[in-house]
Structure formats: structure tokens, C-alpha cells
Backbone as CSV, one residue per row, in Angstrom:
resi,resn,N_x,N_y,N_z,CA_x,CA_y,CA_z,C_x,C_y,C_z
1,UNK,0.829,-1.207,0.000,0.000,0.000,0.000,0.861,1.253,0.000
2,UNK,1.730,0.974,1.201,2.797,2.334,0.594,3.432,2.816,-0.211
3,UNK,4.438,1.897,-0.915,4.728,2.068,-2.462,3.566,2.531,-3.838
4,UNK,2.426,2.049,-3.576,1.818,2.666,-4.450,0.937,4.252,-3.756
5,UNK,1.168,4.200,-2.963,0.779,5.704,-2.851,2.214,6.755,-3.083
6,UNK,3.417,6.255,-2.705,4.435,6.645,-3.490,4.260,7.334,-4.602
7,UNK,3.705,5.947,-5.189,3.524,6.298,-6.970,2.416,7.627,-7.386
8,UNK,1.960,7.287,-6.427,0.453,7.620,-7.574,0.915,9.603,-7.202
9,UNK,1.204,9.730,-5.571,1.129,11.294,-5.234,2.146,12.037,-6.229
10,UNK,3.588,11.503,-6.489,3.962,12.278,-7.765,3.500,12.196,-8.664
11,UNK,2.619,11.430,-9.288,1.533,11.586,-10.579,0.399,12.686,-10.301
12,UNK,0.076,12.778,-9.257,-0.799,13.583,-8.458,-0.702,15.110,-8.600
13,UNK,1.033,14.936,-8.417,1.462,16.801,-8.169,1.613,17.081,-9.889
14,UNK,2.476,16.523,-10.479,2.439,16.675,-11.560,1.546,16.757,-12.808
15,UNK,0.757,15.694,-12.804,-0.936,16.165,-12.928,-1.555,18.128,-12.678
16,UNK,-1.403,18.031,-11.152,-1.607,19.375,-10.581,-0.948,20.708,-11.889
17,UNK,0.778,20.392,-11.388,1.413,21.402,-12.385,0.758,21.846,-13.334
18,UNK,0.192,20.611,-14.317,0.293,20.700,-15.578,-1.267,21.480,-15.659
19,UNK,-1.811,21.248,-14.861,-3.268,21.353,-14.552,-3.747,23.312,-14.347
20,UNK,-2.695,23.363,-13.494,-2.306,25.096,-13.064,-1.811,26.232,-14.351
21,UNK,-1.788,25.290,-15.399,-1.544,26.369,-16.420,0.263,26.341,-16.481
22,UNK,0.762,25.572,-16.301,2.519,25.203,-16.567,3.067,24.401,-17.918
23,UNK,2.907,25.060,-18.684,2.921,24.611,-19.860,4.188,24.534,-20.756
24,UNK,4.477,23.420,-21.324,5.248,22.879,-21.699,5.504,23.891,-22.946
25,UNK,4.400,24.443,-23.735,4.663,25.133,-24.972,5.364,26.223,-24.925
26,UNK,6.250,26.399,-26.233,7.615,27.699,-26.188,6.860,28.764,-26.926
27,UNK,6.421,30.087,-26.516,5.910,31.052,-27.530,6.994,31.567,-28.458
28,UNK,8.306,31.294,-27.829,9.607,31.856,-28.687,9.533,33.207,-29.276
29,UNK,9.105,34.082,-28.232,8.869,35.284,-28.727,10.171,36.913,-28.123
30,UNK,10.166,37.597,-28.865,11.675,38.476,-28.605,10.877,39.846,-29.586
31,UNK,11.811,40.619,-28.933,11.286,42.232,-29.149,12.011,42.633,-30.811
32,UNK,11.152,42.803,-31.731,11.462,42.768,-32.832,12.075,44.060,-32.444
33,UNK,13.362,44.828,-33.674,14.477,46.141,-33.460,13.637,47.073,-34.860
34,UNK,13.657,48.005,-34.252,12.404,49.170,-35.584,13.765,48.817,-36.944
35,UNK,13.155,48.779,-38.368,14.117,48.813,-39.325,14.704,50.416,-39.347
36,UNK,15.747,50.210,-39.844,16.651,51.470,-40.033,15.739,52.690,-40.862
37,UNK,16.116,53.571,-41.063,15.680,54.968,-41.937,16.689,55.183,-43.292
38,UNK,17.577,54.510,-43.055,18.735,54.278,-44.005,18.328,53.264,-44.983
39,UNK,18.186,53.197,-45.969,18.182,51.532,-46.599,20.132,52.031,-47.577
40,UNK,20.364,50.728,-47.161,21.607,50.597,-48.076,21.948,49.583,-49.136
41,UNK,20.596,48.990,-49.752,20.741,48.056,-50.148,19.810,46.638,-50.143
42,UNK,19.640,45.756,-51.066,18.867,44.590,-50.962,19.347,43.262,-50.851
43,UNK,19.295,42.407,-50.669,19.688,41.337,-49.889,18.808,39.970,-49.551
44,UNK,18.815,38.615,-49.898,18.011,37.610,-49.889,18.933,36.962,-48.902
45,UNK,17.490,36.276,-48.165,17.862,35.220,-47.100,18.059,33.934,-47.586
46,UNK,19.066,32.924,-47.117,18.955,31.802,-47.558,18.805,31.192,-46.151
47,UNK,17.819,30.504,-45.072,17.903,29.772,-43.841,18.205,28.072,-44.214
48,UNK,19.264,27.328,-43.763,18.947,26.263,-44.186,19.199,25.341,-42.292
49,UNK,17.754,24.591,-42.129,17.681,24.089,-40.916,18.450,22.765,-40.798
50,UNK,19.413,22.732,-40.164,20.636,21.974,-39.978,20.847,21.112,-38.394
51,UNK,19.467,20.983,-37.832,19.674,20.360,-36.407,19.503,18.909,-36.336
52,UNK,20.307,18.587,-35.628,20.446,17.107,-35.471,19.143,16.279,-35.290
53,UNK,18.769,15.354,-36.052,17.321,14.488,-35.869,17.034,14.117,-34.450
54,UNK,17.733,14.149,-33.593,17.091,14.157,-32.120,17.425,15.624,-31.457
55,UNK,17.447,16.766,-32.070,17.062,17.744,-31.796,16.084,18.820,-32.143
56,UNK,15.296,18.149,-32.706,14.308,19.335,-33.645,14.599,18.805,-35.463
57,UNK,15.700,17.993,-35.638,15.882,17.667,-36.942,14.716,17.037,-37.915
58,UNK,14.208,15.957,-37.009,13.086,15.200,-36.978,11.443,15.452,-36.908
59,UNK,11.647,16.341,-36.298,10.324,17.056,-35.123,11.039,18.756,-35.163
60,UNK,10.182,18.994,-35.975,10.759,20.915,-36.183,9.902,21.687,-34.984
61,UNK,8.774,21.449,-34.685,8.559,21.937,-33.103,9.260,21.801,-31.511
62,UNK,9.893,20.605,-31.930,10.538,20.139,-30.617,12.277,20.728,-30.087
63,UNK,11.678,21.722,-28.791,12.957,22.889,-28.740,14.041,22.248,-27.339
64,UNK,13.045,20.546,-26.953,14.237,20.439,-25.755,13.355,19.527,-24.760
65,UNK,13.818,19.425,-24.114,13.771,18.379,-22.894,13.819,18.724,-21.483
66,UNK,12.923,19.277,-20.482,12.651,19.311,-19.197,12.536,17.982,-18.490
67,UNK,13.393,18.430,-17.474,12.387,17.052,-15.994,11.860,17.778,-14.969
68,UNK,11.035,17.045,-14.314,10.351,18.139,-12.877,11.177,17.327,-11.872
69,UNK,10.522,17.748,-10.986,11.783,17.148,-9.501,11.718,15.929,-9.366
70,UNK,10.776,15.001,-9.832,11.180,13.772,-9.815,11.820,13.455,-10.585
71,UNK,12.392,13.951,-11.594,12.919,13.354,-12.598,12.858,12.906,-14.429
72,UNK,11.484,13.190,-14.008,10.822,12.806,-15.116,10.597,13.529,-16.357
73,UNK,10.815,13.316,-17.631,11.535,14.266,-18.730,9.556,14.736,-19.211
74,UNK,9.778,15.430,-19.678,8.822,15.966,-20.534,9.508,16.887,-21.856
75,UNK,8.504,16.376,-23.086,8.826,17.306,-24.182,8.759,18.846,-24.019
76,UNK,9.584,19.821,-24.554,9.214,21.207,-24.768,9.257,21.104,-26.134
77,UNK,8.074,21.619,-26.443,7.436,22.288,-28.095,7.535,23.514,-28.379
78,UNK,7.661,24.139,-29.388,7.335,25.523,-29.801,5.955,25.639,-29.959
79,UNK,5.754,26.413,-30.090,4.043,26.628,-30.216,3.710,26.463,-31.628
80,UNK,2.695,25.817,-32.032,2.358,25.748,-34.181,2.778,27.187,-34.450
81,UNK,3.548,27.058,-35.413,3.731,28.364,-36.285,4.751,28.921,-35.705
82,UNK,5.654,28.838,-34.989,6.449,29.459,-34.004,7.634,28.394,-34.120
83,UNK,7.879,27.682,-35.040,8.837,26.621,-35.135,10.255,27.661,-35.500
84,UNK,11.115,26.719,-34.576,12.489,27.423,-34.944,13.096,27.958,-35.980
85,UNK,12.892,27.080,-36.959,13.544,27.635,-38.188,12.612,28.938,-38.699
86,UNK,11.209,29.250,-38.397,10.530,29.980,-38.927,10.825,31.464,-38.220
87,UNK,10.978,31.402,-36.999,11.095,32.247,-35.775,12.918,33.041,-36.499
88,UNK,13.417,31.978,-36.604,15.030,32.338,-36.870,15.240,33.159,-38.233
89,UNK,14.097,32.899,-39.291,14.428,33.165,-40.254,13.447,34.997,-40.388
90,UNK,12.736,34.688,-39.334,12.064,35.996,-38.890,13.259,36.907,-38.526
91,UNK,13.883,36.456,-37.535,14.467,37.249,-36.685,15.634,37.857,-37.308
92,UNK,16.338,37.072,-37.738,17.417,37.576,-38.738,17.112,38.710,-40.052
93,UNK,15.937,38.234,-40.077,15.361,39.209,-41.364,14.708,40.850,-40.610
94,UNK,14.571,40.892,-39.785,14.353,41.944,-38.538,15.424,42.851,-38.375
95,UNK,16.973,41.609,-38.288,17.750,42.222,-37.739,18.644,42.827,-38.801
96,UNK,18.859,41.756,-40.210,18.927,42.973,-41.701,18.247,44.028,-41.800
97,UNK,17.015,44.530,-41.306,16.695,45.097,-41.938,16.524,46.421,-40.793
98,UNK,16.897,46.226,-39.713,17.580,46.748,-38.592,19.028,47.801,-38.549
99,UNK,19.552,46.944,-39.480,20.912,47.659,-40.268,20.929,48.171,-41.437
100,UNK,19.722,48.566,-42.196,19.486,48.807,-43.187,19.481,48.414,-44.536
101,UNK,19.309,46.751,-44.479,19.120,46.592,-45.538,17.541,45.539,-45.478
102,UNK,17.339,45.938,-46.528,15.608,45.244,-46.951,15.990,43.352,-47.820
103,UNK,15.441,43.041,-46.986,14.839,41.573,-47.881,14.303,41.359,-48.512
104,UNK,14.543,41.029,-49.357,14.225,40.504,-50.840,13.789,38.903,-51.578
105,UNK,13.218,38.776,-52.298,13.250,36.898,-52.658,14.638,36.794,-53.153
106,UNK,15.544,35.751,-53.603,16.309,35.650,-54.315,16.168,36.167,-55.855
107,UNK,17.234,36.552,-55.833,17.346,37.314,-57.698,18.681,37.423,-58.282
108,UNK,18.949,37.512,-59.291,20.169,37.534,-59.781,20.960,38.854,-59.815
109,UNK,22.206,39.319,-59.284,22.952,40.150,-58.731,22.360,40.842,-57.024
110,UNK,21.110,40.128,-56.364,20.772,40.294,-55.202,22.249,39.326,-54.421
111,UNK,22.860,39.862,-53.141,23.544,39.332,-52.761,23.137,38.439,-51.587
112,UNK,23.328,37.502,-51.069,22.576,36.292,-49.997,22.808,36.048,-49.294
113,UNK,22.506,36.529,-48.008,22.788,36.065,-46.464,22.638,34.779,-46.308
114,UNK,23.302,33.564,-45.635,23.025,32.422,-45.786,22.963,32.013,-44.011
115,UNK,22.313,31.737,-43.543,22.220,31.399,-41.690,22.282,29.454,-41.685
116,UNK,22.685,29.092,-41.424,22.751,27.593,-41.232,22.353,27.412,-39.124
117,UNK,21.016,26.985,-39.285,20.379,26.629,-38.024,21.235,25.289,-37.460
118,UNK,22.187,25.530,-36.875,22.842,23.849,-36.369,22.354,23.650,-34.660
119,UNK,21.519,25.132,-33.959,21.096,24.329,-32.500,20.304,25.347,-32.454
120,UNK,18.899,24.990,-31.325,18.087,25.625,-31.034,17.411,24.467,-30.070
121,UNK,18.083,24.657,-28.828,17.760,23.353,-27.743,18.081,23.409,-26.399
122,UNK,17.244,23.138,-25.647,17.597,23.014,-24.223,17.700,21.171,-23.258
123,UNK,18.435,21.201,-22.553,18.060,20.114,-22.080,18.507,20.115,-20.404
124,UNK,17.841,19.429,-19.764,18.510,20.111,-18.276,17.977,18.872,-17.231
125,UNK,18.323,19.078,-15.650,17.178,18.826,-14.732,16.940,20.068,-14.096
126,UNK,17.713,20.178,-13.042,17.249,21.298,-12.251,17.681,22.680,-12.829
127,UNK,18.674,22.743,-13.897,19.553,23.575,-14.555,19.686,23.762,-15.567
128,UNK,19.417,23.959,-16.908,19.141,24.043,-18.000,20.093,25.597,-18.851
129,UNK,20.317,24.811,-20.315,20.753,25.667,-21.224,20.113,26.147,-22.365
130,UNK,19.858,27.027,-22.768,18.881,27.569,-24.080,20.478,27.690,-24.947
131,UNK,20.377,26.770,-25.753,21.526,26.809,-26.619,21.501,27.027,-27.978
132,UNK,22.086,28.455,-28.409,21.171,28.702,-30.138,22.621,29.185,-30.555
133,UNK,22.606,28.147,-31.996,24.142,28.288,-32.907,22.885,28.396,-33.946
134,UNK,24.119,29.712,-34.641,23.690,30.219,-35.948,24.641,30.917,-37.373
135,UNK,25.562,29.912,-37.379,26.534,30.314,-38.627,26.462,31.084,-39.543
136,UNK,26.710,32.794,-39.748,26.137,33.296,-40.901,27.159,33.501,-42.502
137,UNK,26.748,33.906,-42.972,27.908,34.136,-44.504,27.190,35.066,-45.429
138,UNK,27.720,36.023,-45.992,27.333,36.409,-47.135,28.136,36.079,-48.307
139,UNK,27.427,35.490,-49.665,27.810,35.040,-50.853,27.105,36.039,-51.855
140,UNK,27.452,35.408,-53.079,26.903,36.101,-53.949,25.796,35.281,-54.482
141,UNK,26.075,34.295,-54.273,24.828,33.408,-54.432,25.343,31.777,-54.394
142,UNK,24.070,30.727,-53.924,23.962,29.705,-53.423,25.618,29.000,-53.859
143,UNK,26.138,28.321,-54.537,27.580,28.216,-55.107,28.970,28.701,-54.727
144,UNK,28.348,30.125,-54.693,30.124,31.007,-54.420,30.371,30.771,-53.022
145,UNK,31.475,30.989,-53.029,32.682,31.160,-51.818,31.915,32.408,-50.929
146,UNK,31.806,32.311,-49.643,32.018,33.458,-48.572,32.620,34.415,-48.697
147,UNK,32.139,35.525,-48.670,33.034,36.994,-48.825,33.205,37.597,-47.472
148,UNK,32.243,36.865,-46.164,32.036,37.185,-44.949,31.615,36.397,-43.857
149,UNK,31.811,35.906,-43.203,30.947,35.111,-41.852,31.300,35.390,-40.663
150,UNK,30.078,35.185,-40.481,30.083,35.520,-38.243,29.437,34.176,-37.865
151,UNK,29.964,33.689,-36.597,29.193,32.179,-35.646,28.415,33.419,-35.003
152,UNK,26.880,33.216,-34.980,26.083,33.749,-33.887,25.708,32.006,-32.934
153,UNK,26.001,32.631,-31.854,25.755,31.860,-30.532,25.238,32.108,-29.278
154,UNK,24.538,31.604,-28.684,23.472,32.191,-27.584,23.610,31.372,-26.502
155,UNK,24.204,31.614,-25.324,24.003,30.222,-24.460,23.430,30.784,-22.527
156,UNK,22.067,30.798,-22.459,21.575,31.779,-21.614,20.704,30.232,-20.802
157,UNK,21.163,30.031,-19.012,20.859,29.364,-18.572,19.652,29.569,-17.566
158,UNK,18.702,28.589,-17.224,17.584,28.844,-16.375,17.723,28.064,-15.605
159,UNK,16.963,28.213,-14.291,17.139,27.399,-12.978,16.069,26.773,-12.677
160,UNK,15.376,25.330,-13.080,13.988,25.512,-12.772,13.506,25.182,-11.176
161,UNK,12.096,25.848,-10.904,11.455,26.232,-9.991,9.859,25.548,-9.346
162,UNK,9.334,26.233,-10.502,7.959,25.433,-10.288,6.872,26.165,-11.586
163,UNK,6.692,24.854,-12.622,6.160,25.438,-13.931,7.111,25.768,-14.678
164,UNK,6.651,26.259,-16.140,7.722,26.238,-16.881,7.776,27.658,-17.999
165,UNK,7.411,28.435,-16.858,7.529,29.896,-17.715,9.207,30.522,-17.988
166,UNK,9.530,30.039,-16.998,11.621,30.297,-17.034,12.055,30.039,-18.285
167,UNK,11.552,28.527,-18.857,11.972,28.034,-20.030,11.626,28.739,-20.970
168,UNK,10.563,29.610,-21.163,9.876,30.235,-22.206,10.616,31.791,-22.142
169,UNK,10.998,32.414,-21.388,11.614,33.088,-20.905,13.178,33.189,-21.442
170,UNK,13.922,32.178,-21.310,15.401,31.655,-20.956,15.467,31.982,-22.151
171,UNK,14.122,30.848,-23.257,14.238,31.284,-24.864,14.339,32.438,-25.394
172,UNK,13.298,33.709,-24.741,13.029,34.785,-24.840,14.529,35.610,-25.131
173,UNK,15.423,35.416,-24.302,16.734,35.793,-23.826,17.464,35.594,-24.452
174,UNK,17.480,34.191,-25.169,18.510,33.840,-26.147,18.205,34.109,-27.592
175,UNK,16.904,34.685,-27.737,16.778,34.781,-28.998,16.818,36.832,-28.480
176,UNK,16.867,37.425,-27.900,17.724,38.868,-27.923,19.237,38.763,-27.946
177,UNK,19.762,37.587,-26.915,21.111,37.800,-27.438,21.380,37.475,-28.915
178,UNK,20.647,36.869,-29.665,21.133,36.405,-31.244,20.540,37.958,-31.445
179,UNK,19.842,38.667,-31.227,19.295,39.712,-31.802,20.542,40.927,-31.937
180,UNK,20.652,41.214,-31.160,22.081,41.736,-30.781,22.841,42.062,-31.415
181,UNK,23.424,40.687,-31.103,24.726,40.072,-32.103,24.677,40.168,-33.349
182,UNK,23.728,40.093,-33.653,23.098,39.707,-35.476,23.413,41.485,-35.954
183,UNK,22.806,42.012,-35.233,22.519,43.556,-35.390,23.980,44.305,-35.996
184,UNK,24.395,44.152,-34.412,26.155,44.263,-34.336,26.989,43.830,-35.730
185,UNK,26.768,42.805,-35.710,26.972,42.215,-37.172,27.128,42.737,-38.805
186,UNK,25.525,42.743,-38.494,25.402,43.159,-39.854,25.769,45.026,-39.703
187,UNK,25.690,45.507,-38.984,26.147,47.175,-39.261,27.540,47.503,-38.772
188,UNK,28.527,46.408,-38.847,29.546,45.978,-39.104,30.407,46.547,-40.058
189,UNK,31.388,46.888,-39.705,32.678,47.550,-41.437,32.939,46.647,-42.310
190,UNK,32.778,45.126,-41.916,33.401,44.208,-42.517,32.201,43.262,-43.630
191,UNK,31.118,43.478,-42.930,29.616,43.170,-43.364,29.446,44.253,-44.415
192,UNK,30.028,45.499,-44.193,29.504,46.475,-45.547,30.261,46.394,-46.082
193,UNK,31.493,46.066,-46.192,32.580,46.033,-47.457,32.250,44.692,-48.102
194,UNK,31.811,43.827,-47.397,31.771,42.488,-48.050,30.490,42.622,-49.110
195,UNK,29.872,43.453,-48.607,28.389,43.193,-49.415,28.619,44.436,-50.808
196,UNK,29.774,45.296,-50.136,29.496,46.403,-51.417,30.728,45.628,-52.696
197,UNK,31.573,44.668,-51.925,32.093,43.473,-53.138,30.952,42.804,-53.687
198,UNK,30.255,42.914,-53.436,29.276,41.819,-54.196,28.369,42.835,-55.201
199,UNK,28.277,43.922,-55.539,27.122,44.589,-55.670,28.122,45.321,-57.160
């Protein structure tokens, strides 16, 4: 009799959690940067999603792996429509156009930002990492050689507590530090010489 009341009361609390509105889903949401007043130029995105099949490779909603205090793992999802690669390819395009340049479809003599998604994942127990790698390059198009690249990397940790708003949060954080960085980046000396080689 005791062992199964063992059992059942952490099914009980956890139940509860989930019950209280502690939700596993990632809104993956970050403070878009106003576009510049400057335009200097046009520019196509190329995003290509590059995460390992047990990281979201497989499952493009799936941003990571929680346990609660017993131990016990639960999925973290992005929310529909809010999938990483979609969110990333947002954000970057925010943050071009942040530095003044406008996005464009691909076209011929348009020059091409290329972002290669290789992480966008957490995994933890009591301690957790929001871990976002984002390789960038500008080419002249899909084929050519790099005229420029930056590693954008994000690594912003949460402590969990009770529920799982930290996690949604932690994300929040790591997708401003890519914001940032990206920004920094692209209004860069080395980002405008590279792009006015291409043009």
C-alpha cells in the first residue's frame, strides 16, 4: 500500500502542475528592433535548418527536454507556427533590416545572407541551457565562396522552480542575445565592405 501511494502522489502533483496552467509550450517570442531609416541596399535570405534528428531535426517543433523534480523528462514544443527555423528566419530578417538593408526573394545580382540553423535546444534537470548556434555568410549566391561570416551563438541558462515559464523566458533571452549580435553584425565595417564586393 505504501509504495503505491508513493507512486500515484507524484503523478498527483504533476498532474496538478500541468493542470495550473505550466505549460510545456515555447511562444519563442523576442522584441522585434524598428528597421533602419537608411536603406543601403537589398539582400536575400537563404535559412537552411541543420539540427540534429534528435534535436528538432526530426520534429521541427521540438525545442528540448525538461524534468520536474522527480525526474521525469517531458517534451518542450514551440508553439504551431512558431517553429524554430521559422522564428530564426524571422528574426534575422528583422535584424537585416535593422541595419538597413531590406529583404528581398532571391534574384540575380541580389547578394545572400546564408544562416545555417545547427542548434536551437535546451536540455537540463534542475539547470538548464537555451543553446542557439547560428553560422552566418554572405555570398553572392547559393555556389560562391564566402566573402564574410560571423558564428552567432546564444548560451543563456535557467534554474527551474515550479512550472515552466523560465523556459519560455530563458528562450526569450537567447533569442535577444542572437538579436544583438546579429545587429552588431550586420552594421559591421566588414559586413559592408563584403556586401558592397558583391554589388
Amino acid at each position: 500500500m505504501h509504495r503505491r501511494s508513493s507512486l500515484v502522489l507524484p503523478a498527483l502533483l504533476i498532474g496538478a502542475a500541468l493542470a495550473s496552467g505550466c505549460s510545456t509550450t515555447m511562444k519563442l517570442r523576442y522584441d522585434a528592433p524598428p528597421p533602419s531609416d537608411t536603406l543601403k541596399g537589398d539582400v536575400s535570405l537563404v535559412l537552411d535548418d541543420q539540427r540534429p534528428p534528435n534535436r528538432g531535426g526530426d520534429d521541427p517543433l521540438r525545442v528540448g527536454t525538461v524534468r520536474n523534480t522527480f525526474g521525469m523528462p517531458f517534451p518542450l514544443n514551440a508553439a504551431p507556427g512558431r517553429e524554430p527555423n521559422k522564428v530564426m528566419e524571422e528574426l534575422v530578417t528583422d535584424c537585416l533590416e535593422a541595419a538597413g538593408y531590406r529583404v528581398v526573394e532571391p534574384a540575380a545580382g541580389v547578394p545572400q545572407v546564408h544562416a545555417a540553423l545547427e542548434a536551437f535546444w535546451t536540455d537540463g534537470y534542475q539547470h538548464s541551457r537555451m543553446v542557439v548556434k547560428l553560422p552566418l555568410s554572405l555570398r553572392r549566391d547559393t555556389s560562391s565562396p564566402p566573402v564574410w561570416s560571423h558564428p552567432v551563438e546564444s548560451n543563456t541558462g535557467v534554474t527551474w522552480t515550479a512550472g515552466y515559464g523560465q523556459f519560455d523566458r530563458g528562450f526569450t533571452r537567447a533569442l535577444e542575445e542572437a538579436s544583438e549580435e546579429m545587429r552588431a553584425a550586420f552594421s559591421g565595417p566588414s559586413f559592408g565592405e563584403g556586401y558592397g564586393a558583391l554589388r
